[in-house]
KOLPA-665739 format. One line per field, with one value per residue (C-alpha): residue in one letter; x, y, z; residue number from 1. Coordinates in Angstrom, 1 decimal. Each point is the difference from the previous one (the first is absolute). Example, Ala and Ser with C-alpha at 12.3 -4.5 7.8 and 13.67 -1.06 7.14 Angstrom:
REM residues 2
res: (A S)
px: (12.3 1.4)
py: (-4.5 3.4)
pz: (7.8 -0.7)
n: (1 2)
END
This chain:
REM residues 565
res: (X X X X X X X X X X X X X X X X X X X X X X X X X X X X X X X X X X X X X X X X X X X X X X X X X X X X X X X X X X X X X X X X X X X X X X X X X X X X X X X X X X X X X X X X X X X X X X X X X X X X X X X X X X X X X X X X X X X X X X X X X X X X X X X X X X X X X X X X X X X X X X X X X X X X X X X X X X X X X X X X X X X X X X X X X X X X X X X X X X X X X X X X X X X X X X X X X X X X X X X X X X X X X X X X X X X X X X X X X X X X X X X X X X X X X X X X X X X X X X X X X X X X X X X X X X X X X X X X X X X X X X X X X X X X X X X X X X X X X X X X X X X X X X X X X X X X X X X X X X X X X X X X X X X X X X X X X X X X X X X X X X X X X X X X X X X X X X X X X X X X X X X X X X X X X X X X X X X X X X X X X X X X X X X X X X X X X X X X X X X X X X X X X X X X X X X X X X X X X X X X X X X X X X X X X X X X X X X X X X X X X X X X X X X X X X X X X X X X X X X X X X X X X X X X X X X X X X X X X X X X X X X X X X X X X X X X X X X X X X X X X X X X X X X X X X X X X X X X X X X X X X X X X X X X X X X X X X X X X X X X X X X X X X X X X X X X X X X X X X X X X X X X X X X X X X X X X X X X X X X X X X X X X)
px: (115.6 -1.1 0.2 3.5 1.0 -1.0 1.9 3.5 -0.6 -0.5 3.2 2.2 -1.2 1.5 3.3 0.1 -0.3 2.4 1.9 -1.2 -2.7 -2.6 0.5 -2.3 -2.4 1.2 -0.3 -0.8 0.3 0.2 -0.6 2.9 0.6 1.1 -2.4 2.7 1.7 -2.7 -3.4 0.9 3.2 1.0 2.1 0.5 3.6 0.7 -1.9 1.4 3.8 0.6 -1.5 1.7 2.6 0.7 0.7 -3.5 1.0 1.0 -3.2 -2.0 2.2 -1.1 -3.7 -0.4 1.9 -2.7 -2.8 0.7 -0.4 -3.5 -3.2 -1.6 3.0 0.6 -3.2 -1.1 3.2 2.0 3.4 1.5 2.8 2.3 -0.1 2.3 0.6 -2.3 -3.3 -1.6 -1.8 -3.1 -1.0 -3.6 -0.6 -2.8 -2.1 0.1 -1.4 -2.5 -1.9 -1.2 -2.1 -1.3 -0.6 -2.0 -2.3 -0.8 -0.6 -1.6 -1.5 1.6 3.4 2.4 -2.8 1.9 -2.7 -2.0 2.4 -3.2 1.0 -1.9 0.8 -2.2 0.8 -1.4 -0.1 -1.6 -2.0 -1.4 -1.9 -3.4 1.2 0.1 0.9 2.6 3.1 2.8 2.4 -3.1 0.3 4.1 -0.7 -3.6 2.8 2.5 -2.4 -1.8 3.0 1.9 -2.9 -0.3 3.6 -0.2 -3.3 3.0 2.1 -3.0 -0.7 -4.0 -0.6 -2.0 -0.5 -1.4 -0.7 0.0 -1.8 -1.4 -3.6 0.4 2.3 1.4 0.2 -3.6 -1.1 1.7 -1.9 -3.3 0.2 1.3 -3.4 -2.3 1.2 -0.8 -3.2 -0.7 0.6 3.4 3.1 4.0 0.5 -3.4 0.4 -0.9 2.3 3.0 3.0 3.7 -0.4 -3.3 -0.1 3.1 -1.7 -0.6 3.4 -1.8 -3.3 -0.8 -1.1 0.0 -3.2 -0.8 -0.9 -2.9 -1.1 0.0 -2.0 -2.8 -0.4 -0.4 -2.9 -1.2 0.0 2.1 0.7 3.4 1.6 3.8 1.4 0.1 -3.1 -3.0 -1.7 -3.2 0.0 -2.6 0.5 -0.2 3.3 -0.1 0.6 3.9 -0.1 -2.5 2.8 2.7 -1.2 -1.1 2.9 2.5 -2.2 -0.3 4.0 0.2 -2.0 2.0 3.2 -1.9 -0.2 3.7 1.0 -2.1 1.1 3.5 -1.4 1.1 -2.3 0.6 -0.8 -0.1 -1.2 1.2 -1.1 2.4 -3.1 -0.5 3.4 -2.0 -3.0 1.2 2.1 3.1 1.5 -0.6 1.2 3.5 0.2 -0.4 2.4 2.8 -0.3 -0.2 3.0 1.8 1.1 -2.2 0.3 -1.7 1.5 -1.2 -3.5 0.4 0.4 3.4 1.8 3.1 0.7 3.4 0.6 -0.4 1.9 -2.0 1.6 -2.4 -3.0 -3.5 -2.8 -2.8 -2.5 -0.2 -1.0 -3.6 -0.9 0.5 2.3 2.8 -0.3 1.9 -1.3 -3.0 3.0 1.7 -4.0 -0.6 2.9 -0.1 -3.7 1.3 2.8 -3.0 -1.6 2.6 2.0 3.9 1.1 -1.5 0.8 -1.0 -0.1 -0.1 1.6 3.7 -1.3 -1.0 3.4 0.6 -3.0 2.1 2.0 -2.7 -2.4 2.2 1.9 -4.3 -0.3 3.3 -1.0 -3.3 1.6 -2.4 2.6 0.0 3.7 1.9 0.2 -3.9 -1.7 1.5 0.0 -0.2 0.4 -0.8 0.7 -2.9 -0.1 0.0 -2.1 1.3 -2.5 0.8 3.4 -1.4 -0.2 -4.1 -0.3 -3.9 -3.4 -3.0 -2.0 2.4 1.3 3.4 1.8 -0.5 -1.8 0.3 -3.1 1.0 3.7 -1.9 -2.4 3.0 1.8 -1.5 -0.2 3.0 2.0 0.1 0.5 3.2 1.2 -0.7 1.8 3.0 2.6 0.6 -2.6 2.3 1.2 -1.6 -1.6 -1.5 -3.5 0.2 -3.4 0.8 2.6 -2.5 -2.6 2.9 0.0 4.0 2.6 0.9 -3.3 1.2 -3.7 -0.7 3.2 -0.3 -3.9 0.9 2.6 -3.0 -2.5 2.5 0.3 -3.1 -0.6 2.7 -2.0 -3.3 1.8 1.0 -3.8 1.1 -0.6 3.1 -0.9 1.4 3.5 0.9 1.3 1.6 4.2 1.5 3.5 -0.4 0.3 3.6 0.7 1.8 -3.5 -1.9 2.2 0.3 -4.1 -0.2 2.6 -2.0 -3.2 1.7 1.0 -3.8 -1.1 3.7 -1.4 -3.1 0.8 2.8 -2.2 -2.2 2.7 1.4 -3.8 1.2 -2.7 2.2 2.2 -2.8 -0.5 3.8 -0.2 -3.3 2.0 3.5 -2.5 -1.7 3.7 0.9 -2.8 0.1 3.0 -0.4 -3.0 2.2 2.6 -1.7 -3.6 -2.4 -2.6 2.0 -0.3 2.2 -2.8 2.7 1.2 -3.4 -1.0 3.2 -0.1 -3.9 0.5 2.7 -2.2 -3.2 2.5 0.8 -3.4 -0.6 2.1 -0.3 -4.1 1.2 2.4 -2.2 -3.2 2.6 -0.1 -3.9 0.5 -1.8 2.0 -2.0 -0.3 -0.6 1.7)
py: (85.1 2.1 -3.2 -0.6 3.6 -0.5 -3.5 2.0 2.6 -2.0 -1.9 2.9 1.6 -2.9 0.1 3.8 -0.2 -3.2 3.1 2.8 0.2 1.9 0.1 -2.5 2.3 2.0 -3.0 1.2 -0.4 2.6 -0.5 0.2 3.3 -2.1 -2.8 -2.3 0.2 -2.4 0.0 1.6 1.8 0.0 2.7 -1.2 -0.8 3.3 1.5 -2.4 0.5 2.9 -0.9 -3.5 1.6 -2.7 0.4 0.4 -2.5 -2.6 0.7 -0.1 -3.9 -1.3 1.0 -1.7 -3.0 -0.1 1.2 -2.9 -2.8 1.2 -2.5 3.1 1.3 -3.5 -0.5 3.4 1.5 -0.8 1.9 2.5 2.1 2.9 2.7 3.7 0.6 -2.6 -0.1 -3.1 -0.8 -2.5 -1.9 -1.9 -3.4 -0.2 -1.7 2.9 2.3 -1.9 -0.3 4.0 -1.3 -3.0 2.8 2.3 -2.5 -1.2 3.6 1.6 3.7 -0.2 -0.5 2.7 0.5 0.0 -1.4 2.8 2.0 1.3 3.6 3.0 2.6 2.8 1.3 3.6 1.5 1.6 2.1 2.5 2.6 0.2 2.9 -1.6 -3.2 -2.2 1.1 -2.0 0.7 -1.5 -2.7 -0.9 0.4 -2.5 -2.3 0.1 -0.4 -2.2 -2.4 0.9 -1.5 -3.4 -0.1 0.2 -2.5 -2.6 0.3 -1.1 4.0 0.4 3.4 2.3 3.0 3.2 3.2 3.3 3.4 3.2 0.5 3.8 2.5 2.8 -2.7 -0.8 3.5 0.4 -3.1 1.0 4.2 -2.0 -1.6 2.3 2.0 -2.5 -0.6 3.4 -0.1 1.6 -1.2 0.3 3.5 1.3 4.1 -1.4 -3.1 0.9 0.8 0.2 3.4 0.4 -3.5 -1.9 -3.6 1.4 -1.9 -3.4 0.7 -3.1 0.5 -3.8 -1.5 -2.2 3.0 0.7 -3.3 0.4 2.8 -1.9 -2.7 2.4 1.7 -2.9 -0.9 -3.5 -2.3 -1.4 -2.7 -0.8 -2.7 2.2 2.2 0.5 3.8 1.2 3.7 2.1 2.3 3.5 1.7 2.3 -3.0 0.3 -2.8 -2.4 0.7 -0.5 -3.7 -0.9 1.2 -2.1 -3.3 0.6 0.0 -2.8 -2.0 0.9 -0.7 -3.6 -0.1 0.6 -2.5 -2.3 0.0 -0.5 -3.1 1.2 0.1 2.2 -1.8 3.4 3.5 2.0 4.0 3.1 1.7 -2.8 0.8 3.1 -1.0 -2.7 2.7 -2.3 3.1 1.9 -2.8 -0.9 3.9 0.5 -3.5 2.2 3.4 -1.9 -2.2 3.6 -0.8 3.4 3.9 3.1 2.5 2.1 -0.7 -3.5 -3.1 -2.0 -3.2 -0.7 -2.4 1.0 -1.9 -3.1 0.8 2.3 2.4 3.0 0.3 -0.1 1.9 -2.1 2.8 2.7 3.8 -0.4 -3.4 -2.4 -3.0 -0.7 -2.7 -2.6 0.5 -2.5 -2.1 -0.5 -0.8 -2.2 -2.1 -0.5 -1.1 -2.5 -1.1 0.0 -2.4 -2.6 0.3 -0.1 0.2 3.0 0.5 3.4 0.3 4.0 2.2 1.6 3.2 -1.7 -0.1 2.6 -1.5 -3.0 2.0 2.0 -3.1 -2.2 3.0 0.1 -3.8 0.3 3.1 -1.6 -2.7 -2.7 -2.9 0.1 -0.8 2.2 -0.1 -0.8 0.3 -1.5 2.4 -1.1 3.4 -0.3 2.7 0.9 -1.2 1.3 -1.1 -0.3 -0.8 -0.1 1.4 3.1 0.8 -0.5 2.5 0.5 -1.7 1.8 -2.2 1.5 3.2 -0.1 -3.4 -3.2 -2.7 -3.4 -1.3 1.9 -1.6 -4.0 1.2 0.6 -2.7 -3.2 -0.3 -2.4 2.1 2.8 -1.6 -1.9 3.3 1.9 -2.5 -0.4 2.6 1.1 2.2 2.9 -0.3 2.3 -2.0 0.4 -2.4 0.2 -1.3 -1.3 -2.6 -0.9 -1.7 -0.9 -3.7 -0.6 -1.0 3.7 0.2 -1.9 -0.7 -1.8 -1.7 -1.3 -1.2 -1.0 -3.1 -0.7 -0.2 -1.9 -2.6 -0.6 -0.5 -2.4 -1.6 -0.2 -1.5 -3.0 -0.3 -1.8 1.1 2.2 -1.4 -3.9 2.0 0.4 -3.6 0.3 -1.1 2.9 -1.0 1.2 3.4 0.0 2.4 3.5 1.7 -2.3 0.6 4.0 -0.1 -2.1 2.1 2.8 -1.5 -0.6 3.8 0.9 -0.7 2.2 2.7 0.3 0.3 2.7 1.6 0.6 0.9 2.3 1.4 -0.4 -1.3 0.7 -3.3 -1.9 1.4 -0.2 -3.8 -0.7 1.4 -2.2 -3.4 0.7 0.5 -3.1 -1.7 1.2 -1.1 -3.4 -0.2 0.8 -2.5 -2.6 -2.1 -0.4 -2.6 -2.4 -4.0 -1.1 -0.1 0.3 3.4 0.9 -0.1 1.4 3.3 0.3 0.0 2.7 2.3 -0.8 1.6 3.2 0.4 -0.3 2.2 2.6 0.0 0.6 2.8 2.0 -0.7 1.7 2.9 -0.3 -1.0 -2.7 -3.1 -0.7 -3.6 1.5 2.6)
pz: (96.1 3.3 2.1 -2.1 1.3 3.4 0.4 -1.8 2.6 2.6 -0.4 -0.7 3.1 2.1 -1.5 0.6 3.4 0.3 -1.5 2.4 2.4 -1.2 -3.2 -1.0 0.5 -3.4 -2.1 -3.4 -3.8 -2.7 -3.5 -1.9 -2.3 -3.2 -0.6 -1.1 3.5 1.6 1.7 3.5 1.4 3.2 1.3 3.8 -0.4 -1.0 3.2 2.8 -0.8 1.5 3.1 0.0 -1.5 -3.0 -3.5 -1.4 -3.1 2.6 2.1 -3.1 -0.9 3.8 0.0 -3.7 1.1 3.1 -2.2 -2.4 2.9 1.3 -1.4 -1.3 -2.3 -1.3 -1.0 -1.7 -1.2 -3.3 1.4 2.1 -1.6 1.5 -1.7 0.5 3.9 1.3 -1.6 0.0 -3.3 0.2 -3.1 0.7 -1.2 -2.7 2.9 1.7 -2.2 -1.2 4.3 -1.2 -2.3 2.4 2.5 -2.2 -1.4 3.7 1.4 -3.0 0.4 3.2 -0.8 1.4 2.8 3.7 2.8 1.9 2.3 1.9 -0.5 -1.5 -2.8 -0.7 -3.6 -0.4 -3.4 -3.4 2.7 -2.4 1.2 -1.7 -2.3 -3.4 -1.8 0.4 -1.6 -1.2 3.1 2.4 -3.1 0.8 3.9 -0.5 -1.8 2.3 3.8 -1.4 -1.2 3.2 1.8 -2.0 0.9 3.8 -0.7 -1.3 3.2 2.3 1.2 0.4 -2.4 0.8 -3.2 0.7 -1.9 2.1 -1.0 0.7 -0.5 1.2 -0.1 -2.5 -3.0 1.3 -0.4 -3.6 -1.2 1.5 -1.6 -3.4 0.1 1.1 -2.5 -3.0 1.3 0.1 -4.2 0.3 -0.9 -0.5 -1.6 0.8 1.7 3.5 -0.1 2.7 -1.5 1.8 0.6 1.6 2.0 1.7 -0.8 -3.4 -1.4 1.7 -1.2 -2.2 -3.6 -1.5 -1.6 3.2 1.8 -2.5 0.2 4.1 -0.3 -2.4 1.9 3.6 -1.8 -1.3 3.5 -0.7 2.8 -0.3 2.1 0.8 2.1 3.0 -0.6 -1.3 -1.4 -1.3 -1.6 0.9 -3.4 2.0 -1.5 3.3 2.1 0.5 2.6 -1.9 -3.1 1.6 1.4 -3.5 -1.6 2.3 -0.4 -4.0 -0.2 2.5 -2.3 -3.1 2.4 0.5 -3.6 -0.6 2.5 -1.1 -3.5 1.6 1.8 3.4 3.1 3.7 3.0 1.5 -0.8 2.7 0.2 1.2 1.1 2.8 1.7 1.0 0.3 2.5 2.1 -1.6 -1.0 3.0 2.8 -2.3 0.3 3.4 0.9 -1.7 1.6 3.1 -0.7 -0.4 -3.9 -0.8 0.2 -0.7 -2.3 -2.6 1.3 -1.0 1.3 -0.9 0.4 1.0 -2.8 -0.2 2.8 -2.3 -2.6 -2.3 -1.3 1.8 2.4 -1.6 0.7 1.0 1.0 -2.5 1.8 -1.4 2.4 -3.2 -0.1 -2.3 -2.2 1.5 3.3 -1.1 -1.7 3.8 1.3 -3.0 1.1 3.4 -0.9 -2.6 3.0 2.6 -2.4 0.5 -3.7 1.5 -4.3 -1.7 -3.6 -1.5 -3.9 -1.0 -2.6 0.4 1.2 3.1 0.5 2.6 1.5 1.7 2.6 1.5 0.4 1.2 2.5 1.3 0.8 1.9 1.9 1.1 1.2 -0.2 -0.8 -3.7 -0.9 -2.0 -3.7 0.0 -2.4 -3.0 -3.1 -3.7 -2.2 -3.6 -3.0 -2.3 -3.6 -3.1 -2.7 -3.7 -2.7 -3.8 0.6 2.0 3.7 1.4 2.3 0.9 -0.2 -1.4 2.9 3.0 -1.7 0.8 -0.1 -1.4 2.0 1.1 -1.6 -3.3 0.2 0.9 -3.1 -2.1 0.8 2.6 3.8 -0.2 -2.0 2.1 3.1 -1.4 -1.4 3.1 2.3 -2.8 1.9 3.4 1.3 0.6 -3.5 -3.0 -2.1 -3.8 -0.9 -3.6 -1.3 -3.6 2.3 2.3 -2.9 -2.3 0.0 -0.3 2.1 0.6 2.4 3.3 0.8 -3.0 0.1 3.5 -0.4 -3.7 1.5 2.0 -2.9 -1.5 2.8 -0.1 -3.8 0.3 3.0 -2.0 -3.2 3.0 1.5 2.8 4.1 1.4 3.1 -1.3 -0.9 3.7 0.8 -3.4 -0.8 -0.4 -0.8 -3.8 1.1 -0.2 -2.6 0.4 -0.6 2.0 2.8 -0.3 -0.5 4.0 1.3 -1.1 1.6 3.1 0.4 0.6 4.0 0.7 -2.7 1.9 3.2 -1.0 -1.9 3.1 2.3 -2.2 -1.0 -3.7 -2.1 -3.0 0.9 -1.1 -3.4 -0.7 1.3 -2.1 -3.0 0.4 0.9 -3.7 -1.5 1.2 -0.7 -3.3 -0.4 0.9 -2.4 -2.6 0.8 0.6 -1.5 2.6 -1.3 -1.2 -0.8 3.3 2.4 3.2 -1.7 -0.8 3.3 1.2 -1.9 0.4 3.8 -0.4 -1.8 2.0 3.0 -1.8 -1.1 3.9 1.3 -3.1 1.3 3.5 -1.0 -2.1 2.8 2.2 -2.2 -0.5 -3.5 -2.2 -1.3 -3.4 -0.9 -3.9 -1.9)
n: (1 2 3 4 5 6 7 8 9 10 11 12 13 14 15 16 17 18 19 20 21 22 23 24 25 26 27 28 29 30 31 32 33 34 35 36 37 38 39 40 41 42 43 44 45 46 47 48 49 50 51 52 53 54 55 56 57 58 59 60 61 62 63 64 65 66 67 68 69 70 71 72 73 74 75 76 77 78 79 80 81 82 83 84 85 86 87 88 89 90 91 92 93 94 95 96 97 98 99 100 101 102 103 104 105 106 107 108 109 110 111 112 113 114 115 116 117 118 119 120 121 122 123 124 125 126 127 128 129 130 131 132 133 134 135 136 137 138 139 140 141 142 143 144 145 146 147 148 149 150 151 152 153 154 155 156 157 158 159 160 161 162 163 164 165 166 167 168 169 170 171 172 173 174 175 176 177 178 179 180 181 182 183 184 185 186 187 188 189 190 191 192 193 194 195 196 197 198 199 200 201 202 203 204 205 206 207 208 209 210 211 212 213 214 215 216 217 218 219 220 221 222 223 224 225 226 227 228 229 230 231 232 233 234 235 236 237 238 239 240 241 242 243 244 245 246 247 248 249 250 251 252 253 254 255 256 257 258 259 260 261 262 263 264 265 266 267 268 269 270 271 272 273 274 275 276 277 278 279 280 281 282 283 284 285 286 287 288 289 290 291 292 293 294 295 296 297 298 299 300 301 302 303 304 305 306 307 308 309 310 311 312 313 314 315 316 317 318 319 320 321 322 323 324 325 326 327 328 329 330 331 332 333 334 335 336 337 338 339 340 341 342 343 344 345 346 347 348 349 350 351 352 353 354 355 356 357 358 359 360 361 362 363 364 365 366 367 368 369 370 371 372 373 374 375 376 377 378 379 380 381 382 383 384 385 386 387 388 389 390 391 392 393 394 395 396 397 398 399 400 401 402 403 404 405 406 407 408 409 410 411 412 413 414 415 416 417 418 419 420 421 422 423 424 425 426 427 428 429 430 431 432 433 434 435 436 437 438 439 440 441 442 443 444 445 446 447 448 449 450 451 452 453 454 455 456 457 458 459 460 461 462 463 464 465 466 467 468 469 470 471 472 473 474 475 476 477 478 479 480 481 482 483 484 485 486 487 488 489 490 491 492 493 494 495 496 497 498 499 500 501 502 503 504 505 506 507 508 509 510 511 512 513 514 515 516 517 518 519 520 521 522 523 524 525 526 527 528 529 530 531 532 533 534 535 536 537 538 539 540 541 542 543 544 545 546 547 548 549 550 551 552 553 554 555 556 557 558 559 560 561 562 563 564 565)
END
């Protein structure tokens, strides 16, 4: 049904510009808003007659007449009806509907796929400092980067995925005098454990279980290994340094962990601490001041981001010699820029928010020939966790919130990446746990890979090869439900690639969920395996494509399709 598009498009965009030059160009379809109006609408009538200054009805009456004498409309469309002020309504012919399923059988697991564009995309997120476990908010944002980055994978971008922290720093410091302490046999509560009043990173100070079980491994002088490093303890609990280093590697590796029970893999681990350590930091600072986008007041160093449209000018330089924190942010990206990634998607929680101006004011103020508007931003909400009716709001392992590998431990890996990616990212959003194992058609996970167990029960029952279905007759598939299942097929390569323009993983979940309604539906309606062996065939090819492109969607999402339920 693509090629069927293409060929429709193709011919209305020479009749448009018979019409007016140039406006071939804007050849397009919509789908209608009722389902009973037709296949495709056209609303170029409507759009050319003010220019051409023609009735729009009698604009819309010419280009169907012209429409109606081209090879391609003969051959794939059923009719063409007028419909209000000049809409043109397109009916398909059955023929046409059935190509999708010719076209999905042939491509497979690449179906939707657009050939390589020889572009690059570096997609930054979860970056977690090594403070603690994974929470459920690094859960939604793991969802989301890693889905937005299958996404870009579809429409032929190379991918790049990198995770970004500090392995110093106050957070750093809080982590390391957490465990010290511990392994020292104190603990949360104990007379010489900070408290607000007596210690300003008292409030960060960490008190979950993990931290005891940092400290026993240090002085049992563990070595522990993450993908990006590697640390043996030497169990002295007056080596701060030697604490520190362990500490950072130990929640690395249970960040691994996490990740790994998510099934999702970095290509990158990139540390804060190197900007420095390079002279990053220093030389994007020093391109700025000498650019004139700084001052001095206050005994502090400023830029002039108000320049770029933020709504005040940031410190950069506090009076004590130390950097602000996005002054590494403006370094990080002119490294990531430097590295040849001209598409930059960053994946980080809604109080990054104010975040976005000052970065972006930096990158224009060093004027390096980033364009504006770089990078991308995708800003997610946290989540809140409902269990048993009641809100979860901590972990005993982290203290204070409820994790990621407690919520996949709960529930499944597939569950909560479905769940995660279910809304918008900027939208609140509630994972209720008792939903998320209930096997009903009220959980949208098990209802989507359900239709695809399904499928393939049906598929089994047959025992014949898929592959033999794709020269198959397909003129049985002229049903209502057949029809609305191919249409529904054919929708997928444009869902994609919107999906990845518009960063909105989401689309795919809600397009996963209507394909198993429909299919659904046309299980109910009509018998798949029956004694006509033309029909047979028919319908088994049909479903062999939705079980295709249901697999596709959910790999998209980094979901399993089960064959078995």
């Amino acid at each position: 049904m693509l090629s069927v598009k293409t060929e429709l498009l193709a011919a209305l965009a020479v009749e448009l510009e018979q019409l007016s030059p140039r406006a071939g160009a804007k050849a397009a379809f919509e789908s209608p808003k009722v389902a009973a109006h037709g296949d495709y609408a056209c609303t170029a009538a409507m759009q050319l007659a003010k220019p051409l200054k023609l009735n729009p009805r009698a604009l819309g009456e010419q280009l169907k007449a012209a429409l109606e004498a081209t090879p391609a409309f003969q051959r794939w469309v059923d009719a063409i009806e007028i419909a209000g002020p000049g809409f043109l309504n397109i009916r398909l012919q059955p023929a046409a509907k059935q190509e999708v399923v010719r076209e999905v059988l042939a491509a497979g697991e690449r179906f939707g796929f657009q050939s390589a564009r020889n572009e690059r995309v570096l997609v930054e997120f979860v970056s977690a400092n090594p403070t603690g476990p994974l929470h459920v908010g690094h859960g939604r944002q793991a969802a989301i980067g890693d889905a937005i980055s299958n996404l870009f994978a579809t429409q032929g971008w190379s991918v790049h995925r990198e995770f970004y922290y500090n392995d110093a720093g106050v957070q750093i410091d809080t982590l390391t005098k957490s465990t010290q302490l511990r392994a020292k046999g104190f603990k949360p509560g104990d007379e010489c454990w900070p408290t607000d009043s007596d210690n300003p990173l008292a409030k960060n100070f960490y008190n979950g279980d993990y931290i005891a079980d940092i400290a026993e491994a240090f002085k049992a002088k563990a070595t522990v290994k993450a993908d990006d490093r590697e640390f043996t303890a030497n169990g002295d609990v007056d080596d701060y340094d030697n604490i520190r280093q362990f500490a950072v590697a130990y929640l690395r590796n249970e960040q691994d962990k996490d990740l790994q029970a998510f099934n999702l893999q970095f290509d990158e681990y990139y540390l804060e601490s190197s900007l420095y350590t390079s002279g990053r930091v220093e030389a994007t600072v020093n391109k700025l001041v000498a650019n004139g986008k700084t001052y001095e007041q206050d005994g502090a160093l400023w830029l002039k981001s108000t320049d770029y449209g933020d709504d005040k000018d940031r410190v950069m330089r506090k009076g004590d010699g130390t950097y602000t924190y996005f002054v590494p942010d403006v370094a990080y990206h002119i490294a990531k820029w430097e590295r040849g990634y001209s598409k930059v998607v960053n994946i980080q929680g809604t109080d990054h928010h104010g975040t976005i101006a000052r970065v972006r004011a930096g990158l224009q103020a060093a004027d390096v020939g980033i364009p504006q508007g770089y990078p991308d931003y995708v800003l997610h909400t946290m989540v809140r966790v409902v269990k048993g009716g009641e809100e979860v709001k901590i972990s005993k392992r982290a203290g204070s919130y409820v994790t990621l590998r407690d919520l996949i431990e709960w529930t499944s890996k597939d569950a909560v990446r479905f769940f995660l990616l279910s809304r918008k990212p900027d939208t609140e959003y509630t994972f209720d746990v008792d939903l998320a194992v209930a096997q009903n058609n009220d959980n949208p996970v098990y209802y989507v890979q359900y239709a695809h167990a399904r499928i393939c029960s049906v598929l089994t029952a047959w025992g014949g090869d898929v592959a033999s279905l794709q020269g198959t007759d397909l003129s049985a598939l002229d049903g209502p439900q057949a029809q609305a299942l191919m249409l529904q097929l054919a929708k997928y390569p444009e869902m994609l690639t919107a999906a990845t323009e518009g960063e909105a993983p989401h689309d795919v979940t809600f397009y996963l969920r209507d394909l198993a309604a429909s299919y659904h539906s046309y299980y109910d309606a009509e018998r798949i395996l029956v004694d006509d062996d033309t029909v047979k065939r028919a319908r088994l090819a049909l479903v062999a494509a939705t079980a295709q492109v249901l697999h596709n969607g959910l790999a998209v999402l980094g979901v399993s399709a089960p064959r078995r339920m």
